[in-house]
C-alpha positions in Angstrom: 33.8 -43.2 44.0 31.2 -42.8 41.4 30.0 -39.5 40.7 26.5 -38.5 42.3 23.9 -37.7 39.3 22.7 -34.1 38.8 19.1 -33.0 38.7 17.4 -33.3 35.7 14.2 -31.8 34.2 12.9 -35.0 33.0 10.6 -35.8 36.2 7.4 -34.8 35.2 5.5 -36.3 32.0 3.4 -33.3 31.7 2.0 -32.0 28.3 3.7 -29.4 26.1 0.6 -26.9 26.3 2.0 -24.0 26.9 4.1 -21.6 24.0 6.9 -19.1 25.2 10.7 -18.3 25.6 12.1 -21.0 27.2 14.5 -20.2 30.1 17.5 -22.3 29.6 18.2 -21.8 26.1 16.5 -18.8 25.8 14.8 -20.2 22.6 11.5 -17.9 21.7 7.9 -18.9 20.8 8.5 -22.6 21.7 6.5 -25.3 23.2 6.8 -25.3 26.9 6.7 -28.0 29.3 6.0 -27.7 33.1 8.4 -29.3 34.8 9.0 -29.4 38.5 7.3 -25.8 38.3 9.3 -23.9 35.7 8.3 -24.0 31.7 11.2 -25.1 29.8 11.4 -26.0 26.0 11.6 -30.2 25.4 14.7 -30.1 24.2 15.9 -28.6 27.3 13.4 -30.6 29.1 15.1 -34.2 28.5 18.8 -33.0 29.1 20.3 -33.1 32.9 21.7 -29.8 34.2 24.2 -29.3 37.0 22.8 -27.6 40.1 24.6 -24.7 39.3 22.9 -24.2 36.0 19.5 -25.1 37.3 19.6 -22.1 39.6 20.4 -19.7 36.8 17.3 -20.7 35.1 15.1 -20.9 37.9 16.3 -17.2 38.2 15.8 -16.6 34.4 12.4 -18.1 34.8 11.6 -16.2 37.8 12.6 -12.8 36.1 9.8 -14.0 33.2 7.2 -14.4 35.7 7.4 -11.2 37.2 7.7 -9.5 33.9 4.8 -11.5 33.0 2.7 -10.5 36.0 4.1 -6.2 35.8 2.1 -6.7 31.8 -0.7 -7.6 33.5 -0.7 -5.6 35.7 0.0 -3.1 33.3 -3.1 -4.1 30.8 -5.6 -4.3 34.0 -4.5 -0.8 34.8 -5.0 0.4 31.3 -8.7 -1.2 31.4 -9.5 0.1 34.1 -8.5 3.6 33.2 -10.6 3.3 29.7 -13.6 2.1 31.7 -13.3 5.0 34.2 -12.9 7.5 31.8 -16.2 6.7 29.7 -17.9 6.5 32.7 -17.1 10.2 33.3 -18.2 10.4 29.8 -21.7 8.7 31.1 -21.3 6.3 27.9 -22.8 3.9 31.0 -23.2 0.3 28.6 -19.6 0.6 27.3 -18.1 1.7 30.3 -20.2 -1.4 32.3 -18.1 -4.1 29.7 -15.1 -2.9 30.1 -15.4 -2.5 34.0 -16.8 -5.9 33.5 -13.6 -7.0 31.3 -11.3 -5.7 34.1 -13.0 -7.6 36.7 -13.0 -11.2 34.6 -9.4 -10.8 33.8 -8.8 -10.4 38.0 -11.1 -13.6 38.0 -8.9 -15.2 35.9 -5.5 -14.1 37.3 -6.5 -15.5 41.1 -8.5 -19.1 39.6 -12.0 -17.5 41.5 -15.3 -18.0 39.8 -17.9 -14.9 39.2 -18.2 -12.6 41.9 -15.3 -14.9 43.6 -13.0 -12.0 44.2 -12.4 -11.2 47.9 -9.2 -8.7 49.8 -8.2 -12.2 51.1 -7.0 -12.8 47.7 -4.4 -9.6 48.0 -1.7 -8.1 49.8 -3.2 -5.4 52.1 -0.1 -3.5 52.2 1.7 -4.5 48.7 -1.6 -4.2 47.0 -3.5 -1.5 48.6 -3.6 0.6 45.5 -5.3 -2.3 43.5 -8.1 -2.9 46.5 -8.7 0.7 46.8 -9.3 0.7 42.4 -11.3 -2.3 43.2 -13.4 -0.6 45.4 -14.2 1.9 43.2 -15.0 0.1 40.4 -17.5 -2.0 42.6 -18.8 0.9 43.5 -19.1 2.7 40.1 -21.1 -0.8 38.5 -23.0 -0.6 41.9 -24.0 3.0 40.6 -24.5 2.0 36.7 -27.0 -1.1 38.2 -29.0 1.3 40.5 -30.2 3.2 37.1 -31.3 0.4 35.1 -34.3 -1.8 35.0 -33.9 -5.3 36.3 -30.2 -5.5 37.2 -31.3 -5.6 41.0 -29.4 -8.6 41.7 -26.7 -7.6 40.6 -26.9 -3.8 42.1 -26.9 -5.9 45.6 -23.5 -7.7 44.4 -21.8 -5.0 43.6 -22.6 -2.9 46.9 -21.9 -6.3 48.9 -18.3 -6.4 46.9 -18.0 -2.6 47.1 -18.3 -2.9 51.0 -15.6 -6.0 51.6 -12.8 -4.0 49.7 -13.6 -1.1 51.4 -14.5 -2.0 55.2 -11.5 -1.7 57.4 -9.6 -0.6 54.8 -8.0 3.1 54.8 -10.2 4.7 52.2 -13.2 3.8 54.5 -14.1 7.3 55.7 -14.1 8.0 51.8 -16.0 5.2 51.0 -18.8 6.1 53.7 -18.9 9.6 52.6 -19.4 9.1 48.7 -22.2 6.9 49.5 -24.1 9.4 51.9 -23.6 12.2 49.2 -24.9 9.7 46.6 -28.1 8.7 48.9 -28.7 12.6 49.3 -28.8 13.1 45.1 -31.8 12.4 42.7 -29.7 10.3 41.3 -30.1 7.1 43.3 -33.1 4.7 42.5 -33.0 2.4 45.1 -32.5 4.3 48.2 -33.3 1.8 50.7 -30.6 -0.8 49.4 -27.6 1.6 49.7 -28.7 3.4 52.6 -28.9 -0.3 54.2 -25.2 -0.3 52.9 -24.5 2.8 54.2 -25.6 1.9 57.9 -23.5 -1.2 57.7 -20.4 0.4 56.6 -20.3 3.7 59.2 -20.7 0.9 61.7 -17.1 -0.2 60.8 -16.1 3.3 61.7 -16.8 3.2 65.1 -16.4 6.9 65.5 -12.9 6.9 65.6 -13.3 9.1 62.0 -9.2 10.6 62.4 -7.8 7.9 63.2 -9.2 5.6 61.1 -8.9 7.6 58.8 -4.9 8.1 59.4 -4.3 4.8 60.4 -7.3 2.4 58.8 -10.0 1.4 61.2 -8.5 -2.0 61.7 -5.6 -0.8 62.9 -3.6 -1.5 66.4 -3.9 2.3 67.1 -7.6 2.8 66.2 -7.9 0.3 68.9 -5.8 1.6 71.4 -7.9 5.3 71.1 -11.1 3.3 70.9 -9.8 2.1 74.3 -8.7 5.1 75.9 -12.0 6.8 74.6 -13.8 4.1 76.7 -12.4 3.7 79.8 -10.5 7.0 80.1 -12.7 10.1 78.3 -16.7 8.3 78.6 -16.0 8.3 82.9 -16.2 11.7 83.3 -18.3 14.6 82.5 -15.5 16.6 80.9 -14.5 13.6 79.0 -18.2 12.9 77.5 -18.1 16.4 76.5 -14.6 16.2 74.5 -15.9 13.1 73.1 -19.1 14.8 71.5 -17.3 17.8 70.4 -14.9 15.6 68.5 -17.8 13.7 67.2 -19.4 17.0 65.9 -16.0 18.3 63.9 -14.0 15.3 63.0 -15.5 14.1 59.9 -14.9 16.5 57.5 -11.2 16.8 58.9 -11.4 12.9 58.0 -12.4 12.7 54.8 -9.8 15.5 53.6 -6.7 13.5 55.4 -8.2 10.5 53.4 -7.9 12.5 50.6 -4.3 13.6 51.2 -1.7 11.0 51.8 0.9 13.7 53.0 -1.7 15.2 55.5 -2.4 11.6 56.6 1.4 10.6 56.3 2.0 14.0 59.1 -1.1 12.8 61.3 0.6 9.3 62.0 3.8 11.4 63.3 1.8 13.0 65.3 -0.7 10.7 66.6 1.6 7.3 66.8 3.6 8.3 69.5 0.3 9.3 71.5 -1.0 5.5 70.6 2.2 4.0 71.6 2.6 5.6 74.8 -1.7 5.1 76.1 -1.0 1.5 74.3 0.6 0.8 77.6 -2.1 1.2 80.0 -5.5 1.2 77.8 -5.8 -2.3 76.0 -9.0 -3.3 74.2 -11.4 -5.5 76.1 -11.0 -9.4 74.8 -13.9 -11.0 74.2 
């Protein structure tokens, strides 16, 4: 019986454009070729390898990707850091290029054009720490454009991308409240535009300001109390009046479990069993 033939590398005719270790004979600074999705060296890429073999370097390769993605990850981080920091320092023009710099390099890294980034583009739960940085920054260049003359445009793109990464997200209530204090100072120029921001994004907080703030507004809980606020507590006259009460106190016991993750960790052991259990009988209207 003739023996079968083992895979080879030698399928795709791509270019060598690439420079790197190669993962097969862990050669350095070579010229890399793509090939069925894994950079390899030519030499290794015109030599057959047993399946065996071509699972260790698709493993090796694998290990140099995510290596290669921790660095950046790492270098964003360190950007973003530097362009915080002379913010704080109100050096304004430096700290705009380098917030700038930390942006393009996201741009880059997910193949969007300017002003292309989106949350779709990340992992609400893996990357939650990165949208909640992005948010900030979005809303610290929204801050810089609102002080200087003829950057309008792109004061409205910034609040626009400042509210995606931050409606429905966790640090909402945070979001909504660092913008009302900001509308309130003499700092803000254009008063109007972020106070047109402002409207739009308390609207995603439905008054659920504990909850969301504990769970994030989108969540499956937020709905289920949004529920058993409407058909349960708004029927009765005792109900409407727990409802405004905890309309008149809840926000400032919001925004400090947003700003502690234990606090907030201890309100969802204390409010998911409640969810669960009125999750059975109070189900959000469908459309």
């Amino acid at each position: 019986m003739a023996k079968p033939e083992e895979p080879d590398f030698s399928e795709d005719p791509a270019d060598f454009s690439q420079t790197g270790d190669c993962p097969a004979c862990k050669g350095s600074n070579l010229k890399l070729k793509d090939v069925n999705g894994i950079f390899i060296c030519e030499k290794c890429a015109s030599k057959r390898f047993s399946s065996k073999v071509r699972k260790s370097i698709q493993e090796a390769f694998d290990k140099q990707q995510q290596q290669a993605q921790r660095e950046s990850w790492k270098r964003r981080i360190g950007i973003a850091k530097r362009a915080m920091a002379l913010y704080e320092e109100s050096k304004f023009p430096e700290s705009l290029r380098t917030f700038r710099e930390y942006i393009m390099i996201l741009e880059k890294h997910h193949g969007v054009a300017p002003n292309g980034l989106t949350p779709a583009l990340f992992d609400g739960t893996k990357e939650a720490g990165e949208i909640l940085l992005i948010a900030g920054i979005y809303w610290d260049l929204s801050k810089i454009y609102d002080r200087m003359k003829g950057k309008t445009v792109e004061m409205r793109q910034a609040l626009n991308k400042f509210y995606e990464f931050s409606a429905d997200r966790p640090h909402l209530i945070l979001a909504s409240e660092a913008m009302r204090r900001y509308i309130a100072s003499e700092k803000c120029v254009h008063k109007e535009e972020f106070k047109s921001t402002h409207t739009i994004l308390r609207s995603r907080l439905a008054k659920c300001f504990i909850a969301g703030a504990v769970f994030g507004p989108a969540s499956e809980e937020v709905e289920t109390l949004r529920a058993f606020r409407d058909q349960a507590l708004l029927s009765s006259v005792p109900g409407r009046a727990l409802v405004a009460t905890y309309y008149r106190v809840s926000p400032p016991i919001a925004v400090a479990l947003a700003r502690m993750p234990r606090a907030a960790a201890a309100g969802r052991v204390a409010l998911g069993p409640l969810a669960r259990a009125l999750s059975k009988r109070y189900k959000k209207p469908r459309n």
